[in-house]
N, C-alpha and C positions, 0 to 999 in steps of 0.2 A: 261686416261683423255686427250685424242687426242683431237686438235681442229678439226676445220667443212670442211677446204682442205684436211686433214689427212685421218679424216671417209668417205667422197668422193673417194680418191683416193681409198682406201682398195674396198672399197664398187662398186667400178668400174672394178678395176684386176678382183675381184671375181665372179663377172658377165662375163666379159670377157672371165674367165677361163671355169665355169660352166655351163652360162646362167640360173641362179636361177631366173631372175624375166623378166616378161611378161608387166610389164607398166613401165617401166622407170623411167617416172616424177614420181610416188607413190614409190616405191623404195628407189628413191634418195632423196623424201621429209624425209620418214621416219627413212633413214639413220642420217637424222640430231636431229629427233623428241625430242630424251631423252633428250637433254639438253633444249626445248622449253619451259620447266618449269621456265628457266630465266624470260619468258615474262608474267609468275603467277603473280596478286597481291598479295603483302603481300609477296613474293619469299622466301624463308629461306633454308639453306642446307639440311634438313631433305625433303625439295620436290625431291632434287634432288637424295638422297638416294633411297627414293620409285621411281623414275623411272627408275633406273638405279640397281634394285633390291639388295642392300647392307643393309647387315643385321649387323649390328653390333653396339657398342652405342658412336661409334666414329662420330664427325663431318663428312661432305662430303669432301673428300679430304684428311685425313688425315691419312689412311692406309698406313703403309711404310712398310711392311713387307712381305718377300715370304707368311707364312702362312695365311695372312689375304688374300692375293692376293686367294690362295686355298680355303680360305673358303667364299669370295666372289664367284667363279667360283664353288663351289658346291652347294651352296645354288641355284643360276641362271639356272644352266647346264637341270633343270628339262623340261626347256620352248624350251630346242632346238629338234627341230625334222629332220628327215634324210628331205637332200631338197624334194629327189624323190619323198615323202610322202606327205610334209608338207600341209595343207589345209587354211592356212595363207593368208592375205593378202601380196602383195610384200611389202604393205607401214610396215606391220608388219614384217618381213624379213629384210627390212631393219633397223628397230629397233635393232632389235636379233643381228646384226651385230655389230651396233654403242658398244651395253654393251660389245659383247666382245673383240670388240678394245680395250674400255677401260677395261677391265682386263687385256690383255696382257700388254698395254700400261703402266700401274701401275706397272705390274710388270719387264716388261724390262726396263723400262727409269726413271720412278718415283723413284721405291725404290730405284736404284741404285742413282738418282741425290739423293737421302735424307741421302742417305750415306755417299755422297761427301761432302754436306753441314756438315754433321755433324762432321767429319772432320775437315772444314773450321773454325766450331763452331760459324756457321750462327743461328741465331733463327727460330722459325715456322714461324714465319711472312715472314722473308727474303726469308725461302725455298721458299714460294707460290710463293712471288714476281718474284724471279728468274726463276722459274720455268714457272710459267706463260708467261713471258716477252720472253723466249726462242721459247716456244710455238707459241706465237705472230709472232715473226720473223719467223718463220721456215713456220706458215702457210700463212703468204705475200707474201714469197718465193715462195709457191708453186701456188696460184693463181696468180703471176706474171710471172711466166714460164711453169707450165703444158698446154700443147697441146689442148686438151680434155676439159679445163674450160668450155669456153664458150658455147658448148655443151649440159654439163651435168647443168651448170645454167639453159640457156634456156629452158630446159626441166622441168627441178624441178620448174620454175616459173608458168610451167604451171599445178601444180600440186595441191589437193586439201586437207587438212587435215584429220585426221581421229581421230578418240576416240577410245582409250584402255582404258576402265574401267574406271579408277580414274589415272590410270597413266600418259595417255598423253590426251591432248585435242586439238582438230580438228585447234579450232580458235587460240591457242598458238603456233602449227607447224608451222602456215602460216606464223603468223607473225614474230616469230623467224627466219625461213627463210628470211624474206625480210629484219630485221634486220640486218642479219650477212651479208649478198648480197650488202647491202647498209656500210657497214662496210668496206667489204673490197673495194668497190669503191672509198670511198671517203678515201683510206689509214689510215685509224685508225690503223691499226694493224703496219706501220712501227714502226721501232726500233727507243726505247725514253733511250735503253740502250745498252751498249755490247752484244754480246751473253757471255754467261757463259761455260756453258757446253757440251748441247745438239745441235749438229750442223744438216744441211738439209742432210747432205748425212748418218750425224746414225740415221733421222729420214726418208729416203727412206730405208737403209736395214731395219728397222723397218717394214716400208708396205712390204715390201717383202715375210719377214719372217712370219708375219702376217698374210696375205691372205692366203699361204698354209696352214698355224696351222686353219685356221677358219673354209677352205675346208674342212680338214680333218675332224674336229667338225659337220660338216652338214652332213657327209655321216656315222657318225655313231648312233646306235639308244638310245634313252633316253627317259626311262618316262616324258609323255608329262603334264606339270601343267596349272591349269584353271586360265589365267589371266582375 
C-alpha cells in the first residue's frame, strides 16, 4: 500500500536495473494506474480490491497478516510473466509492478505497523490514520528531494491512458495522475501530524529491498492468466 513517489521510485531502480520498458511515459503512467480507481464515481473499496487483484472478503486495506499477504501474492502471481517474454504493454508492466509493491509493502511495513498498533492498543481507525499520515510524509519527502522527479513527471505527463478490461480505465489513469502531480505541488501531503513509526530511510531500504525481490519475480516463469 506504497504511495505514488514510492511506486516511482521502485518502478524507476527496476528499469534502471533491467530495462523492462520501451516508452517510459506509459510505463510510468501505469505504475500509478491501480490506484486511479480513486478518481471512479461512486469509488468504494471493493474497486480497489479488483484492481489490485485481492481476493478475500476483507475490506481494501485491511489484510494484516503474513498469510493473507501469501494468499494475496498467489492468487496475483498467475499475471506475471518472465520480462524476456512478456507481450504486455509497458503501461501494463507497469501495473504488474504497482500490485507487487503493494504486496510486499503489506507485508514488510503494514503488518508489521498493525502489530505495533496493536500493542499500543490503537483502534482500526487510528491504524489507517497513522499509517496513512506516515505514508504522506515519507512520500513529500521523497518528491522534495529525489533527483530523478522531475524527469520522470515530465515524462508520465506526457503520457496517455490505457483500459485493462474492467480493471483500470484510460480516462481515470490520467486523471489520477494529474491529481496526485497537482497534490504534491501545491504540498497537500506535508505533515498535519508526527511521524509515528515508519521513517524515509526504512522506507528507502524498503525500495531496495523491493526492486530486487520484483527482478527476481520477472525473470521467473508463471502461468500466464487472461485479464
Amino acid at each position: 500500500m506504497s504511495f505514488a513517489m514510492t511506486h516511482l521510485a521502485i518502478a524507476k531502480e527496476i528499469n534502471d536495473k533491467i530495462h523492462i520498458a520501451n516508452d517510459l511515459p506509459q510505463f510510468f503512467l501505469g505504475t500509478l494506474a491501480p490506484d486511479s480507481v480513486h478518481c471512479r464515481e461512486g469509488y468504494h473499496g471493493d474497486m480497489k480490491k479488483n484492481s489490485h487483484f485481492v481476493i478475500n472478503k476483507k475490506p481494501w486495506g485491511s489484510i494484516a497478516s503474513i498469510q493473507e499477504c501469501d494468499d494475496w501474492f498467489d492468487y496475483f502471481s498467475p499475471n506475471i510473466k518472465p520480462r524476456e517474454n512478456h507481450q504486455r504493454s509497458d503501461f501494463y508492466m507497469g501495473c504488474l509492478i504497482h500490485i507487487l509493491t503493494d504486496i510486499s509493502n503489506t507485508r514488510k511495513i503494514y503488518v508489521p505497523f498493525v502489530e505495533w498498533c496493536d500493542r499500543e492498543n490503537k483502534t482500526r481507525d487510528e491504524v489507517r490514520s497513522l499509517f496513512y499520515s506516515d505514508c504522506r510524509q515519507i512520500d513529500m519527502a521523497l518528491f522534495n528531494t529525489l533527483p530523478w522527479k522531475d524527469e520522470v513527471w515530465a515524462l508520465m505527463l506526457k503520457a496517455q491512458g490505457e483500459t485493462i478490461g474492467s480493471i483500470i480505465n484510460a480516462i481515470e489513469a490520467e486523471k489520477y495522475r494529474d491529481v496526485s502531480f497537482e497534490r504534491f505541488i501545491q504540498g497537500e501531503y506535508e505533515p498535519d501530524k508526527p511521524q509515528n513509526l515508519i521513517t524515509v530511510d526504512d522506507n528507502f531500504r524498503f525500495i531496495e529491498d523491493t526492486v530486487d525481490e520484483i527482478i527476481s519475480l520477472l525473470k521467473v516463469d508463471h502461468s500466464v492468466a487472461t485479464v
